[in-house]
N, C-alpha and C positions, 0 to 999 in steps of 0.2 A: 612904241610899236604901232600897226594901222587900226585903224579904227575899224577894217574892213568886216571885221569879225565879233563887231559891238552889237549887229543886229539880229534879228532873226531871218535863216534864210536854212534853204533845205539844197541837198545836194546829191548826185548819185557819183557812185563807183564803179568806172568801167575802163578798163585799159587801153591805150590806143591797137592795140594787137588782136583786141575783142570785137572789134568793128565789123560788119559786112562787108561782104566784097568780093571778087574773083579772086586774090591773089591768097598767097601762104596764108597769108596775116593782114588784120586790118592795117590801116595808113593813112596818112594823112590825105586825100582825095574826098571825094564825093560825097562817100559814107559818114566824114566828119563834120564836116556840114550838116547834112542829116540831122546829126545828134544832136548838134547847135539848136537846131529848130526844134527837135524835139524838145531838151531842156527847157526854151524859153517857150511853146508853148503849153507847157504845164507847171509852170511857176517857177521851172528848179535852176537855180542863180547861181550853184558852183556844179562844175563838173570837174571832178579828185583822179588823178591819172595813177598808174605806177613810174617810177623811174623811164626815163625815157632815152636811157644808153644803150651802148653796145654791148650787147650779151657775151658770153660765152657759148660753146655748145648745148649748155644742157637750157639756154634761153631763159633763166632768170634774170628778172633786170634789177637782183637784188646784187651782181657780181657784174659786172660792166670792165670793160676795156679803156674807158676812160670817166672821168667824175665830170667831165665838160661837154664831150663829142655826145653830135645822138645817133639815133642805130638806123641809119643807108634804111634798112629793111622797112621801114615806114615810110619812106617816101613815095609819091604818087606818081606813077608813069604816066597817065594821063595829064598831069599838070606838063608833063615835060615833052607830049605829045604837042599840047598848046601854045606850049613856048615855040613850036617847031624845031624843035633840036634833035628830037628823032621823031620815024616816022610810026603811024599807028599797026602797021604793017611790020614793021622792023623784028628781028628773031638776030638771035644769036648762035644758031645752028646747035651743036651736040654740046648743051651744057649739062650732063648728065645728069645724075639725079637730083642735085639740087637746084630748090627753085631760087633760093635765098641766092645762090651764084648768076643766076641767071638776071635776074633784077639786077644784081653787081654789073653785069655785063651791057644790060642794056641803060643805066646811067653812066658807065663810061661812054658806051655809044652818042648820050647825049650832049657829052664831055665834047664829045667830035663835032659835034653840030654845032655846041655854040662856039665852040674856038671859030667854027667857020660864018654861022651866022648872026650871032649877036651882036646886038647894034653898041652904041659907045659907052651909051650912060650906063648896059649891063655889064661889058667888061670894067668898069670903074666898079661897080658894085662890089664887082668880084675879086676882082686887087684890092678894095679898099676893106672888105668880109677879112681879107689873110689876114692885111696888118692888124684890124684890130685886134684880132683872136690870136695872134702869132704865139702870144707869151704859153698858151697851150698847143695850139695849133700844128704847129712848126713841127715837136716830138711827138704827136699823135700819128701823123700823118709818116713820120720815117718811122715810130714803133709798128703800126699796122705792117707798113711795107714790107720792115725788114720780118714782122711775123710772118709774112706768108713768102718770104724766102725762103724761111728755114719751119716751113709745113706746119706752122700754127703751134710749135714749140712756146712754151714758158720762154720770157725775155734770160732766165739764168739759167736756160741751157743753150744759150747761143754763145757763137762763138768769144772767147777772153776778150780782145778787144771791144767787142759792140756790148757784151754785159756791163764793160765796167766802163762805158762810153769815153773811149781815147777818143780824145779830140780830132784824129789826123783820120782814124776810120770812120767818125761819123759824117766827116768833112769828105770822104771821096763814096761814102754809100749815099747822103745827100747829090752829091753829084752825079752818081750814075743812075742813082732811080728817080732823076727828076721828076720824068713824064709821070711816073707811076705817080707821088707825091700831090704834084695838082689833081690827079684825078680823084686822090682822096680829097684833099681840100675840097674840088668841085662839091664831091658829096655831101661833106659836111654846110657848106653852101647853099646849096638847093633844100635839104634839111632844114635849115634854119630859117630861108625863108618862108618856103611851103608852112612851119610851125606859126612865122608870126604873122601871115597872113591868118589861118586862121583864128589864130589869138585876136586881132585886130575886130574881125567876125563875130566871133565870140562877143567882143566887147560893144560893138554894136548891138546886140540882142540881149544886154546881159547881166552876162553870164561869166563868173570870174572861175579862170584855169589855178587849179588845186596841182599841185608837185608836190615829189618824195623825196628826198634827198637821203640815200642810206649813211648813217653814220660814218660807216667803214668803206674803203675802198678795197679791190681785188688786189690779192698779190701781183697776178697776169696783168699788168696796165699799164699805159704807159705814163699814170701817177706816179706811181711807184720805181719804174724804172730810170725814169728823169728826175725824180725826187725822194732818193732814197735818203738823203735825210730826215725828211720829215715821218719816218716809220722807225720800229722799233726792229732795225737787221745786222745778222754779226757782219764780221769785217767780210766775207764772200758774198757778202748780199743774202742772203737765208733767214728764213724765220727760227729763231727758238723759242717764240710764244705765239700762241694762233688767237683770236676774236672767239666769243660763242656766247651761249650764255648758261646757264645753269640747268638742272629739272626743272620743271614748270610743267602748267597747264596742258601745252603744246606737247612736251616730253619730256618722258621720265629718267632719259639719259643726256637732257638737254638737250644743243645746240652747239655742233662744231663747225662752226661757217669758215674757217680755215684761212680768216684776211689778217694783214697783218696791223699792228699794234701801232697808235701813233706814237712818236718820240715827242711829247708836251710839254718837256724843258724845252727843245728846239724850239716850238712852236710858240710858245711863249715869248724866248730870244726875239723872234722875229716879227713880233706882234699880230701873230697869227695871220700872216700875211696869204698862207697856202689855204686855206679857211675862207678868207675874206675872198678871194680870188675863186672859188670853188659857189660859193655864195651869189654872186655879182654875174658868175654864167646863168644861175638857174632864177634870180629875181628879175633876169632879162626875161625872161621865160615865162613864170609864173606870177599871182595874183597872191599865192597861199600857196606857203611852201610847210611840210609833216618831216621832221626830224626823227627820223626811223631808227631806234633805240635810244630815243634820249637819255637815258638814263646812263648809257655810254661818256656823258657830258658831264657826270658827277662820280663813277667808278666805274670800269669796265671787267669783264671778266677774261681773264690770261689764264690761258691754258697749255700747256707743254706741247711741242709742237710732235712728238712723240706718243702723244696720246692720241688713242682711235675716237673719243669720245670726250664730252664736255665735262664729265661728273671732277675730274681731281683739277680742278682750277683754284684764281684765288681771286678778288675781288682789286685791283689796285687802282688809285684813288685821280683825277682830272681836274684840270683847272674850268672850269664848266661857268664857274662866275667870273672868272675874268675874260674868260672867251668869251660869251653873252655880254659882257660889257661892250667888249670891244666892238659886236657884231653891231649893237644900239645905237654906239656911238657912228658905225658906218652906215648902218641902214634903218634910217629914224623912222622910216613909213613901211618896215618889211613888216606881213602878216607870217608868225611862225603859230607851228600848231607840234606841240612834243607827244609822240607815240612813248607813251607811259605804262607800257602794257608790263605783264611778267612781274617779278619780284623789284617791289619799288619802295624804298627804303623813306623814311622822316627825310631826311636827307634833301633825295632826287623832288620829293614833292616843296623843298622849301624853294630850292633851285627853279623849278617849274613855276610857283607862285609868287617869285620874288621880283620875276622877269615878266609877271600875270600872261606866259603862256599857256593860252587851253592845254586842255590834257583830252584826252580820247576815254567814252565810257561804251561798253560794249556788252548789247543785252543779253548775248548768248550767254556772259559770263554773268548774270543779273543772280540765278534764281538755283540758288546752294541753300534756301532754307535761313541763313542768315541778315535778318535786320540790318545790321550794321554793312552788307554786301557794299562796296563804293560806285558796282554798275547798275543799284538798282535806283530807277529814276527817282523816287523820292528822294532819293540822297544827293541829285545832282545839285548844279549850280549853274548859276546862267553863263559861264566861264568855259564850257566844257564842249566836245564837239560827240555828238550821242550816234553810235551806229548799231544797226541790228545784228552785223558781224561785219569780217574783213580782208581783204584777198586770202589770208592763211585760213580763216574758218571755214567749215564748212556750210554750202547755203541756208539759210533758215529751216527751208523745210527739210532738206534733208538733217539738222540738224535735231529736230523735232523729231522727225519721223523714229531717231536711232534712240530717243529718249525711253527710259519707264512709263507705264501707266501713273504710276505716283510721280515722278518728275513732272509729266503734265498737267497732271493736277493742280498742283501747286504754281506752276506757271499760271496758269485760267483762275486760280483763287485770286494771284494777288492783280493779274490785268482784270479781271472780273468781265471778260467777254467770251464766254463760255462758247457761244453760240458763233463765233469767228473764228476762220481757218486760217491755217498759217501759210504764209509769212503775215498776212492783213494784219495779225492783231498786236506781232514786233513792228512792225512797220507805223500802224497806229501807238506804238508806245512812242517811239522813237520821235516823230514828228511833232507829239503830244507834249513832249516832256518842255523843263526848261532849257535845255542845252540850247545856246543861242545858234548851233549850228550841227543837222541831225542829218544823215551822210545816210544813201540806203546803198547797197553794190546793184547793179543792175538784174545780176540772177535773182535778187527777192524782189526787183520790181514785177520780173517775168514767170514766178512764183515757180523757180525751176529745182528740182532737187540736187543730190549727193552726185548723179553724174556730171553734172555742171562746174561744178566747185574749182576756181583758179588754179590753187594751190595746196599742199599738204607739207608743211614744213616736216625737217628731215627726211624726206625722200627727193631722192632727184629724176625721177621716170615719170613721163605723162604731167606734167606741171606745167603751165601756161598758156596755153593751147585753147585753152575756152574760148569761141567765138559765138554772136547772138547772129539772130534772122529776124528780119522787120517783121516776119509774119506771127513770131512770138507776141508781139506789141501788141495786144489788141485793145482796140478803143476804150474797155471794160476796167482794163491796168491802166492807162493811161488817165483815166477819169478818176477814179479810187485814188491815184497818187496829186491828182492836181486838187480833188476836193480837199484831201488832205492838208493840203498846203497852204491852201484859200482859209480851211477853216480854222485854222491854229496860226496863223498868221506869218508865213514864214515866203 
């Protein structure tokens, strides 16, 4: 594995979605730039994104429409204003309430422009973007299609033929929704450049891009739909066991995330080929990629697809070392980092140590009173990547704020900085410790509370939506975070 993670270096947590800007949601434009400069100049050398797919309605990007495509809704209209392919002036008249449609509508627009204005070496670009992507590309671009033929339906409620992809339907739906099909291509295109332009940026200044890769994929995908092999579905295509995970921390009814189950005899047969190929999109992409539920890669937990709730599951067991062989043997220089969070067995940590990938320590979870605690910094190791929380916690302060008087106590006994406010004095643990790589989310740089907070696992209402404003930043954060960094050498 890379070395990239051998030294000291500090990094923050912000979504591309969290960005400033005019539109619904940050994007790849102006604003990310921005960030770029800001990172580098206050020392901070990774910047950790969330998944960067195509969401569903409720806009988690922990549930994607594809494990490869990224999500249109990040892309920058200004870039594409530049390009001239549309104009800065251009509207798409009554795109009704949505704004996410409307951006759809004006990168088709720009779709029109470069068919008519791009020069030769972009149209080679762009032919030559399909082929190589094709092997996902190709069913991404007729699954999307044919989704919003049939009104953003589940792929198994459309009709028997396209569910159970007959060859002869998919061959004359291909054919009539051509035009439509490029135009997603187009998007997925522009996407990817726009990313690795600024990736490119980034690396001029840098600063190495952090990726998520969720263990599971959505049932709704056109993973799944083109590759229902490699899932665990009876003979109609349906789930009879769902993903989740147990009670925990988080909740005490667990986690029903509702994805379905891989088939790892298959995947094994095949040398994990759908794996390697899922991998090989996002290390195009990324610097450091976080394997989100690792522990997924040693036993998952199966839960009845009739259950409302996580609690009556059962633990069933993954080939996790032969798949991490295989991934070693394909990607000798990948930086992985396994999210080890939740119930984590002898097991999942020998797995995690055998592969010497970091593991994630996390201070909110530090200070229960017990010694032996594995998030509290004396216990780290230099192996380990150290955050103050993480998209699903809530912000430091607000996190503090909902605390006991005797929980604070105890927190300021054992940092012994009595006289410092929070997040400063997580934030000072975090940077301090030995974890050779210490992650802050951008709300505790901006020392923001409980309204702020990304995310609230188990609920799906008002989630993701957090965006910042440069006039948060003020010189005072910025200086505290770089001395930081300067002084503990990261």
């Amino acid at each position: 594995m890379s070395s990239l993670l051998d030294k000291r270096r500090a990094g923050v947590l912000l979504h591309i979605t969290s960005l400033p800007g005019r539109g619904e949601c940050g994007d790849l434009g102006r604003e990310a730039y921005n960030f770029v400069n800001f990172l580098h100049d206050a020392g901070v050398s990774v910047w950790q994104t969330l998944p960067l797919g195509m969401p569903h309605g409720d806009g988690s990007p922990y549930q994607c429409l594809s494990a490869h495509a990224g999500n249109p809704a990040l892309i920058s209209i200004d870039w594409l204003v530049e390009k001239g392919w549309i104009q800065n002036s251009e509207r798409c008249g009554d795109c009704g309430s949505s704004r996410e449609f409307g951006k759809s509508c004006l990168i088709g627009k720009a779709f029109q422009g470069f068919q008519l204005q791009a020069d030769a070496d972009e149209r080679k670009d762009f032919e030559q973007f399909c082929r190589d992507k094709s092997s996902w590309l190709d069913d991404f671009a007729l699954f999307i299609a044919l989704r919003n033929v049939f009104a953003q339906k589940s792929w198994n409620e459309w009709p028997e033929e396209l569910k159970q992809r007959n060859a002869d339907s998919l061959k004359e739906a291909r054919h009539l929704l051509k035009a439509v099909l490029d135009g997603i291509k187009f998007e997925q295109y522009v996407f990817f450049r726009q990313w690795h332009e600024l990736k490119a940026f980034a690396a001029q200044k840098d600063v190495l891009l952090f990726g998520d890769i969720p263990i599971f994929v959505s049932y709704d995908s056109a993973d799944v739909w083109a590759n229902r092999e490699v899932f665990k579905l009876n003979q109609s295509g349906e789930m009879d066991v769902v993903a989740g995970v147990p009670p925990d921390y988080f909740s005490e009814k667990g986690q029903r995330w509702g994805n379905p189950h891989y088939d790892w005899d298959y995947l094994q047969k095949t040398g994990f080929k759908w794996w390697l190929d899922r991998l090989d999109s996002q290390y195009e992409m990324f610097d450091i990629l976080r394997i989100d539920h690792f522990r997924g890669f040693e036993a998952s937990w199966e839960i009845p697809a009739h259950e409302d709730t996580a609690i009556n599951g059962k633990w069933v067991r993954a080939p996790g070392r032969e798949l991490l062989l295989t991934i070693q043997k394909a990607f000798p220089s990948l930086s992985l980092v396994a999210e080890d969070l939740g119930i984590i067995t002898e097991e999942v940590e020998a797995l995690r140590d055998d592969f010497h990938l970091p593991g994630m320590k996390i201070l909110q979870f530090a200070f229960d009173g017990n010694n032996n605690n594995p998030y509290l910094p004396m216990n780290y190791h230099h192996n380990c990547v150290a955050y103050t929380g993480t998209h699903d916690n809530d912000t430091t302060l607000g996190w503090f704020e909902n605390l006991s008087d005797t929980e604070k106590q105890r927190i300021y006994d054992y940092l012994g900085w009595s006289s410092m406010p929070m997040p400063n004095a997580l934030i000072h643990a975090a940077i301090a410790s030995v974890a050779n790589l210490a992650i802050i989310p951008m709300q505790d740089v901006l020392r923001l509370g409980s309204a702020d907070r990304m995310n609230t696992p188990g609920t799906v209402v008002g989630n993701w939506r957090w965006r910042f404003d440069w006039s948060q930043l003020t010189g005072d954060k910025v200086g505290y975070l770089s001395h930081l960094i300067r002084m503990f050498g990261r």
